[in-house]
PDB file with SEQRES, HELIX, SHEET and CRYST1 records, atoms N, CA, C and O in Angstrom:
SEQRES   1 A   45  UNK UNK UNK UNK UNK UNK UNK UNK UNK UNK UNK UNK UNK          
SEQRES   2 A   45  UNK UNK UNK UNK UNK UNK UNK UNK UNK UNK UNK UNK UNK          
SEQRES   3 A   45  UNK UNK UNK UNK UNK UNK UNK UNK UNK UNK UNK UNK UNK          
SEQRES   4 A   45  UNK UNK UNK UNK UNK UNK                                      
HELIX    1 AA1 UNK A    2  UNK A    7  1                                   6    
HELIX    2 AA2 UNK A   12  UNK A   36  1                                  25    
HELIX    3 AA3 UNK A   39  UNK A   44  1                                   6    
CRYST1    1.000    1.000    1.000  90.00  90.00  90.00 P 1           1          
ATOM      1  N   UNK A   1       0.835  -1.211   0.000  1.00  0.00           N  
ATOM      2  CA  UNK A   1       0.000   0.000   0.000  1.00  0.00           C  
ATOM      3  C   UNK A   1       0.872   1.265   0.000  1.00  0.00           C  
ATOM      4  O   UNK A   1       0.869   2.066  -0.934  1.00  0.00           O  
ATOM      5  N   UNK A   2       1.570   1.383   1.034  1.00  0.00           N  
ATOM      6  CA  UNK A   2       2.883   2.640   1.016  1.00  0.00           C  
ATOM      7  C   UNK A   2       3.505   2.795  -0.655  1.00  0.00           C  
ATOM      8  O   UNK A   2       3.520   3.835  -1.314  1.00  0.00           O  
ATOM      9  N   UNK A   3       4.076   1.211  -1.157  1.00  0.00           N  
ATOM     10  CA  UNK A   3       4.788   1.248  -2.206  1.00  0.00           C  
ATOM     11  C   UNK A   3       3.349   2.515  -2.965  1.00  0.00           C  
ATOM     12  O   UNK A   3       3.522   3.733  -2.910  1.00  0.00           O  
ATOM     13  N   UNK A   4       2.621   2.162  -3.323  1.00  0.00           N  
ATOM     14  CA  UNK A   4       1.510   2.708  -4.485  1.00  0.00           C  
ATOM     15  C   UNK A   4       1.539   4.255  -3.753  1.00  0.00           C  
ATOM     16  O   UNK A   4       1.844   5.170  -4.518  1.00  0.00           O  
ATOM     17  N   UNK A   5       1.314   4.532  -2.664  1.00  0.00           N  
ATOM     18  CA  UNK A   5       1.234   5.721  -2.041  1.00  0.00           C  
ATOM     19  C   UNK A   5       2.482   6.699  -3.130  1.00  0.00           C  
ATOM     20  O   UNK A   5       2.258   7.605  -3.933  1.00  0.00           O  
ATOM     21  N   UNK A   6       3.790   6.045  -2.722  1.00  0.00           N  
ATOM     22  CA  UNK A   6       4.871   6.558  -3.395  1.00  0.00           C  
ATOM     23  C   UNK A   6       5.037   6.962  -4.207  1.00  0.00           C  
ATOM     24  O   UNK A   6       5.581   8.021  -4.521  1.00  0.00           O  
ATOM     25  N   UNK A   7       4.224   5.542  -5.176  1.00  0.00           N  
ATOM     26  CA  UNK A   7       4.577   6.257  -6.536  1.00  0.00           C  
ATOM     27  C   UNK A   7       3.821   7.178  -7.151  1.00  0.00           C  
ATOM     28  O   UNK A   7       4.112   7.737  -8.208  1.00  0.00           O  
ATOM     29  N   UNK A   8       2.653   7.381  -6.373  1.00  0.00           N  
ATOM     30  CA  UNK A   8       2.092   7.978  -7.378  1.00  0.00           C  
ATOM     31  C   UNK A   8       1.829   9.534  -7.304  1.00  0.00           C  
ATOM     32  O   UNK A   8       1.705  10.084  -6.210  1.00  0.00           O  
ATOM     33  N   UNK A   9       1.767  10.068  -8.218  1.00  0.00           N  
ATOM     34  CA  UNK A   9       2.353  11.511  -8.485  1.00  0.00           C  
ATOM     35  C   UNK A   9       1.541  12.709  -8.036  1.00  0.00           C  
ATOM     36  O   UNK A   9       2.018  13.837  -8.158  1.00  0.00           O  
ATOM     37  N   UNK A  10       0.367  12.520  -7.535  1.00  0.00           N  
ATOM     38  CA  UNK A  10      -0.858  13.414  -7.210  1.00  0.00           C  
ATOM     39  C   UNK A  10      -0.532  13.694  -6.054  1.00  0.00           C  
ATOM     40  O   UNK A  10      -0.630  12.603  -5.493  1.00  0.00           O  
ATOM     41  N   UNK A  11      -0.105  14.644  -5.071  1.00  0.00           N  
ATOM     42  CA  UNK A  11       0.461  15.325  -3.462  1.00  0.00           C  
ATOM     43  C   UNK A  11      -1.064  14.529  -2.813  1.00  0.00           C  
ATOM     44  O   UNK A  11      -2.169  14.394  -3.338  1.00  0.00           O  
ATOM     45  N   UNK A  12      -0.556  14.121  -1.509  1.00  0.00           N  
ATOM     46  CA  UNK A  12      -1.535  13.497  -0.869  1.00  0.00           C  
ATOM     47  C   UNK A  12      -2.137  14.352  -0.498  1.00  0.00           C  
ATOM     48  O   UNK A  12      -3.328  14.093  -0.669  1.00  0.00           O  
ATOM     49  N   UNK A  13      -1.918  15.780   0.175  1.00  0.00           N  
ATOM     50  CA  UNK A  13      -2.884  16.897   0.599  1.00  0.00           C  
ATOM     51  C   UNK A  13      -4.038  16.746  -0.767  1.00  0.00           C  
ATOM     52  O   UNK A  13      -5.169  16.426  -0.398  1.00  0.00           O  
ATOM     53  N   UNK A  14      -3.900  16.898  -1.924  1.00  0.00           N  
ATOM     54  CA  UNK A  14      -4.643  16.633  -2.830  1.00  0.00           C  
ATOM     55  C   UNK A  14      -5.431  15.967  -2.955  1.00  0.00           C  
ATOM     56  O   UNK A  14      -6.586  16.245  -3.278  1.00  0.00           O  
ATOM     57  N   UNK A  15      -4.920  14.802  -2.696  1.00  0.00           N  
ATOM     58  CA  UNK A  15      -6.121  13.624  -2.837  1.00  0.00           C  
ATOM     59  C   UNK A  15      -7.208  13.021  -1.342  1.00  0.00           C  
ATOM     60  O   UNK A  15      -8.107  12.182  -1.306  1.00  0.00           O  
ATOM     61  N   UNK A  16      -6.585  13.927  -0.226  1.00  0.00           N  
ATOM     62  CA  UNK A  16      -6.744  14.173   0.740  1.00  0.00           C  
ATOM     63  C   UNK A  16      -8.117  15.100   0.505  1.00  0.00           C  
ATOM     64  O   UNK A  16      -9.238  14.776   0.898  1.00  0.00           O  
ATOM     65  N   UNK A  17      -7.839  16.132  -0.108  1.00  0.00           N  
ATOM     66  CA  UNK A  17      -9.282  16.912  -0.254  1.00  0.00           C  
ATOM     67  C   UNK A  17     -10.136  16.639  -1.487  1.00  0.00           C  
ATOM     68  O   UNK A  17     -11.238  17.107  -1.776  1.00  0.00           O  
ATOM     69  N   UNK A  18      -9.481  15.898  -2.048  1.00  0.00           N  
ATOM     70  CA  UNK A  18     -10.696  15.545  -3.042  1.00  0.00           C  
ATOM     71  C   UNK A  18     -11.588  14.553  -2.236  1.00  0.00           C  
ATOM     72  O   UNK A  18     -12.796  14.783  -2.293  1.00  0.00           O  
ATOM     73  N   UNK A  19     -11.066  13.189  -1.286  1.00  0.00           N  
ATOM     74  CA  UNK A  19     -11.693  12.532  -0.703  1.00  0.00           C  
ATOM     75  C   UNK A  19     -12.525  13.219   0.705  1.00  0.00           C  
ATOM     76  O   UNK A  19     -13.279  12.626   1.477  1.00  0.00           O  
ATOM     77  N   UNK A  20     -12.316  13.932   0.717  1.00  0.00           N  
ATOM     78  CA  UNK A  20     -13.010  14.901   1.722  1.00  0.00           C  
ATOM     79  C   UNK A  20     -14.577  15.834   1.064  1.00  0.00           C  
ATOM     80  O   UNK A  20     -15.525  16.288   1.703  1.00  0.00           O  
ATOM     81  N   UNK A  21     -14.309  15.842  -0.402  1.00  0.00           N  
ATOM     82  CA  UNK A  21     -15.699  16.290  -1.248  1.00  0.00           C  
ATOM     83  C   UNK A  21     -16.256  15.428  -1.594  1.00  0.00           C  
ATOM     84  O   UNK A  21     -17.479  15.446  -1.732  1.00  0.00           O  
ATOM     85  N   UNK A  22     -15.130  13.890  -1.963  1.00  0.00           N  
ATOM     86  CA  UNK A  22     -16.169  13.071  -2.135  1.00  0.00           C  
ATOM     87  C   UNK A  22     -17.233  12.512  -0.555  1.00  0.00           C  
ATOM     88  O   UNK A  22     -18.409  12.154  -0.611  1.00  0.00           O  
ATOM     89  N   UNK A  23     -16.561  12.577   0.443  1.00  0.00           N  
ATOM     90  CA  UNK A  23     -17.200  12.479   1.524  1.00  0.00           C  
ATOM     91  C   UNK A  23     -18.075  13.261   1.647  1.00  0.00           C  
ATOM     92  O   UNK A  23     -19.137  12.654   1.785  1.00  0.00           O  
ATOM     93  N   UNK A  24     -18.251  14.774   1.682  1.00  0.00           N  
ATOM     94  CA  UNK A  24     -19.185  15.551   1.714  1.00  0.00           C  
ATOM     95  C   UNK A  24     -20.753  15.444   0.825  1.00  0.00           C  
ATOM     96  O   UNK A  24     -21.943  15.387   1.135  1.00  0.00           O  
ATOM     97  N   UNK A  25     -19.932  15.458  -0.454  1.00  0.00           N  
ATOM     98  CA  UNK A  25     -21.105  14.715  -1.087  1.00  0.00           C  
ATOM     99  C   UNK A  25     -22.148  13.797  -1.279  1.00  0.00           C  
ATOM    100  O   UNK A  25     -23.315  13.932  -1.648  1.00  0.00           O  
ATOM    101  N   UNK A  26     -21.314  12.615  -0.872  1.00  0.00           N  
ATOM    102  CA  UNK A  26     -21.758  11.422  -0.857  1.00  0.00           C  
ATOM    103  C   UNK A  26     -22.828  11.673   0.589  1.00  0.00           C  
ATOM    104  O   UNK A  26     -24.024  11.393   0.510  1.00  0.00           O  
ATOM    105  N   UNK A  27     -22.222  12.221   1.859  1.00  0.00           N  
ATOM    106  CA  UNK A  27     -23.207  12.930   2.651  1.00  0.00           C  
ATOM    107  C   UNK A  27     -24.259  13.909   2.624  1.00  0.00           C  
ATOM    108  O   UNK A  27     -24.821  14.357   3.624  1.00  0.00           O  
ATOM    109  N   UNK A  28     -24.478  14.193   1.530  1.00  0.00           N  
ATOM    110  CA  UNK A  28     -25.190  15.563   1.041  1.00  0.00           C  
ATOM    111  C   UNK A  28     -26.641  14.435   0.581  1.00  0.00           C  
ATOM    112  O   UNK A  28     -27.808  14.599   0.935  1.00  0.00           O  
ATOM    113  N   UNK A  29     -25.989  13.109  -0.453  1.00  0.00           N  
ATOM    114  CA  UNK A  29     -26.461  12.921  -1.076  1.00  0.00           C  
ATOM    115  C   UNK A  29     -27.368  12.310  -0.240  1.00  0.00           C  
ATOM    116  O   UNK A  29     -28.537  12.660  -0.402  1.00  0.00           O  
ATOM    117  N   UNK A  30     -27.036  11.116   1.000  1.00  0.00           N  
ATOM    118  CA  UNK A  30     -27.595  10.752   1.766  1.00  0.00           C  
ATOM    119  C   UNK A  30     -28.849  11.662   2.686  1.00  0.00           C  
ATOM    120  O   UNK A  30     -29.990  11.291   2.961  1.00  0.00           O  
ATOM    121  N   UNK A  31     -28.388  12.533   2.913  1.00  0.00           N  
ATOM    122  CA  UNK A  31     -29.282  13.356   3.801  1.00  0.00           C  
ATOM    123  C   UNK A  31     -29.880  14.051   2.830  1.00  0.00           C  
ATOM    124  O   UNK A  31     -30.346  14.894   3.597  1.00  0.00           O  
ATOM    125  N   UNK A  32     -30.400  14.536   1.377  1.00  0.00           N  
ATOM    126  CA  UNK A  32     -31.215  14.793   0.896  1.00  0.00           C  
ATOM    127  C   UNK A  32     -32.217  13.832   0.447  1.00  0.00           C  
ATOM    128  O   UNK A  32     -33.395  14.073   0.183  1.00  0.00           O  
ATOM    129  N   UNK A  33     -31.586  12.674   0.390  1.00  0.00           N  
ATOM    130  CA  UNK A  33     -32.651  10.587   0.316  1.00  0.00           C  
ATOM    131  C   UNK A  33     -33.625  10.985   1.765  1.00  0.00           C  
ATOM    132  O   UNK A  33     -34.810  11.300   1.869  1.00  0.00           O  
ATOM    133  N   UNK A  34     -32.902  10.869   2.441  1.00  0.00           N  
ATOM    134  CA  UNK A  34     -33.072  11.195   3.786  1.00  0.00           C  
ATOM    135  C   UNK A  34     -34.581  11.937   4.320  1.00  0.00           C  
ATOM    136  O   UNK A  34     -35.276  11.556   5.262  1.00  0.00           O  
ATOM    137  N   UNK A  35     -34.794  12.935   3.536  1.00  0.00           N  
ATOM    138  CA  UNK A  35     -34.988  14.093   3.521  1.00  0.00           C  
ATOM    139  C   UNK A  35     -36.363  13.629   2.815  1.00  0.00           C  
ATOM    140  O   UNK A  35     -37.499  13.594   3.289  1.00  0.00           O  
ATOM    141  N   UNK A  36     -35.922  13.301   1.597  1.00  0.00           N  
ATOM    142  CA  UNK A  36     -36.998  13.662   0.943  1.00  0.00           C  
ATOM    143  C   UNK A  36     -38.245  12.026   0.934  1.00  0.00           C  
ATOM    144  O   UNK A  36     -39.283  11.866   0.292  1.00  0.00           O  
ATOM    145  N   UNK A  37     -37.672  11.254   1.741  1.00  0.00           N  
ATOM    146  CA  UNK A  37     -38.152  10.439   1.987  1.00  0.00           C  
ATOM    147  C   UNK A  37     -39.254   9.964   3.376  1.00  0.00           C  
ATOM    148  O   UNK A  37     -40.078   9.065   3.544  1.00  0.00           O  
ATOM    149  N   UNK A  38     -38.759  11.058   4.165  1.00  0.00           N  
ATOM    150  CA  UNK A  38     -39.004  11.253   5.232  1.00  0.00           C  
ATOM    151  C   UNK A  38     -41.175  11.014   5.001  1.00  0.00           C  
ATOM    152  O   UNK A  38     -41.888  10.019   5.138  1.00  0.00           O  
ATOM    153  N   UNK A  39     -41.430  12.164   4.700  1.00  0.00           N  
ATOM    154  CA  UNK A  39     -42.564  12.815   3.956  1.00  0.00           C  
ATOM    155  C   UNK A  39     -43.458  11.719   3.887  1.00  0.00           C  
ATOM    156  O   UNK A  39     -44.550  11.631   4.446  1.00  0.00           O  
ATOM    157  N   UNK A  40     -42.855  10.819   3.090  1.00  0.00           N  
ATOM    158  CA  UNK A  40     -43.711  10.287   2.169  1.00  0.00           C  
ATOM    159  C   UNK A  40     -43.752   8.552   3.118  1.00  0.00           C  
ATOM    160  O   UNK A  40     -44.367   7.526   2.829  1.00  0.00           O  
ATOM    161  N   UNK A  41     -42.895   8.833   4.189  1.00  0.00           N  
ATOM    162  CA  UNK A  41     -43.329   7.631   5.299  1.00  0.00           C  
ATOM    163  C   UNK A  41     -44.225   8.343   6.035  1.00  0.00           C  
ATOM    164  O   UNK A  41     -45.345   7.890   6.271  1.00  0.00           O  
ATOM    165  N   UNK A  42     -43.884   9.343   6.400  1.00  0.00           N  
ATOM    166  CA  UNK A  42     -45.295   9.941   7.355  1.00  0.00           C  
ATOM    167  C   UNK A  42     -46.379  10.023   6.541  1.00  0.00           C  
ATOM    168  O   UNK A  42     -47.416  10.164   7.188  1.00  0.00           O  
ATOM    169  N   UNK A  43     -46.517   9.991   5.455  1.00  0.00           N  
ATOM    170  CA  UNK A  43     -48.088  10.105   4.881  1.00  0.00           C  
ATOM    171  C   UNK A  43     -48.517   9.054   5.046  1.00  0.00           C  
ATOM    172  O   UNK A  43     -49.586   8.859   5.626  1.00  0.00           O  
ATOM    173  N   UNK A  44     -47.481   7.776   4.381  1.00  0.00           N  
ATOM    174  CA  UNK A  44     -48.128   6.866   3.876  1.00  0.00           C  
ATOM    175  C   UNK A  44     -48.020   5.673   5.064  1.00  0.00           C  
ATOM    176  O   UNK A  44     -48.326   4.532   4.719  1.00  0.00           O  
ATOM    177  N   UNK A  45     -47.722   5.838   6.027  1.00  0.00           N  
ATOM    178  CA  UNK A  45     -47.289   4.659   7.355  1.00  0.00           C  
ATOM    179  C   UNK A  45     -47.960   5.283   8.683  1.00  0.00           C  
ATOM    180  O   UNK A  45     -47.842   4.705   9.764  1.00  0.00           O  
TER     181      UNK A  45                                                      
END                                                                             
């Protein structure tokens, strides 16, 4: 795992914050499911 870390050419701060938007997102995405789902159990349950 380190070896691949090494080689590869993208600065980890970098890929560090890209995985940090993909986290955000992927949380965004959840809590708008979330969200908009909510509704439609209280109507229908």
């Amino acid at each position: 795992m380190m070896k691949i870390l090494a080689i590869n050419p993208i600065s980890f701060k970098k890929r560090m914050i890209e995985f940090l938007f993909d986290y955000l997102f992927i949380l965004a995405y959840l809590g708008l499911l979330f969200l908009s789902s909510m509704p439609i159990y209280i109507i229908f349950f």
